[in-house]
C-alpha positions in Angstrom: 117.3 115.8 113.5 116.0 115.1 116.9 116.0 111.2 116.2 119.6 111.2 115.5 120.7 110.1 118.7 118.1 107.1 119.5 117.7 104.0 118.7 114.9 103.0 116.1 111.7 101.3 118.0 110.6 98.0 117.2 108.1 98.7 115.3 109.6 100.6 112.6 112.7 98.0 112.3 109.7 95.5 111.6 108.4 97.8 109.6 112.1 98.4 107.4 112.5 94.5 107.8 109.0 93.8 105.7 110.0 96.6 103.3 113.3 95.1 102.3 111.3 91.3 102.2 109.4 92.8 99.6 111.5 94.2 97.5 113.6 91.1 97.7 110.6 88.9 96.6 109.6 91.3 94.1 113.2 91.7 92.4 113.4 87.7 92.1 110.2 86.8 90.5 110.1 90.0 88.2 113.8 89.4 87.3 112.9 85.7 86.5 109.7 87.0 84.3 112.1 89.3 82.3 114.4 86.3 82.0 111.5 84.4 80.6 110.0 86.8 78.6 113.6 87.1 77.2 113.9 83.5 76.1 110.3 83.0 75.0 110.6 86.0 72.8 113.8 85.0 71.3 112.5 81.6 70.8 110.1 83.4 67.9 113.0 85.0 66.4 114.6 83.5 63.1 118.9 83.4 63.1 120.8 82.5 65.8 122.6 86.2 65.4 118.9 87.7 65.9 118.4 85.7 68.8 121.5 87.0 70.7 120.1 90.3 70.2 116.3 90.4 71.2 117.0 88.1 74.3 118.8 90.6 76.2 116.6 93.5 75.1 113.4 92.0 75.9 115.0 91.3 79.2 116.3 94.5 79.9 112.6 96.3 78.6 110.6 94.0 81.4 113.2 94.4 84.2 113.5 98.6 83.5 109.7 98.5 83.2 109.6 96.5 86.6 112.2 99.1 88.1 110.4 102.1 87.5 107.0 100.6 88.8 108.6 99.5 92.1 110.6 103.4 92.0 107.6 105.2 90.7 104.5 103.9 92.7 104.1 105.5 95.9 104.4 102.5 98.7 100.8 102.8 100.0 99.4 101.7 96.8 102.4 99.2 96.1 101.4 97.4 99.4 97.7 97.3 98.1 98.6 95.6 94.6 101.2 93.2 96.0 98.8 92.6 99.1 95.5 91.8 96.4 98.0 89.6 94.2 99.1 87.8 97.4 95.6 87.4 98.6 94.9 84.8 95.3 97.0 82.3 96.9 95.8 79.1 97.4 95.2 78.6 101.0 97.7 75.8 101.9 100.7 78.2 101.2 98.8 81.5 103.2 99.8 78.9 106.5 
């Protein structure tokens, strides 16, 4: 514990700051797929009572699947795949 008593430089609170932009980012859009995949699955689903059911399941099954990638991938190669899926966007938003 020889850190303990300084302050963190200004590179690694950049560093903490990205981190934390990420998972931010990456919690919304894979909490709005799950969502999505939720509703379009229920939407081929007969009975109303059915329905109720396989909505929240499906939702659950993509955002648990979408946990444990984020918890299980070490960050290196996390960066890489969100970095390469970043890199196909259009060049007007990359500005």
């Amino acid at each position: 514990m020889r850190d303990a008593g300084r302050e963190p430089g200004p590179g690694r609170s950049v560093a903490r700051a990205s981190a934390v932009g990420a998972l931010v980012l990456y919690g919304l859009v894979t909490g709005t797929v799950a969502v999505g995949a939720g509703a379009a699955s229920a939407l081929l689903v007969p009975g109303p009572e059915a329905r109720l059911v396989v909505w929240p399941a499906v939702s659950a099954l993509v955002a648990v699947a979408a946990g444990l990638w984020w918890g299980l991938t070490p960050a290196g190669r996390r960066s890489r795949v969100l970095g390469r899926l970043l890199d196909h966007a259009p060049d007007e938003e990359r500005r």
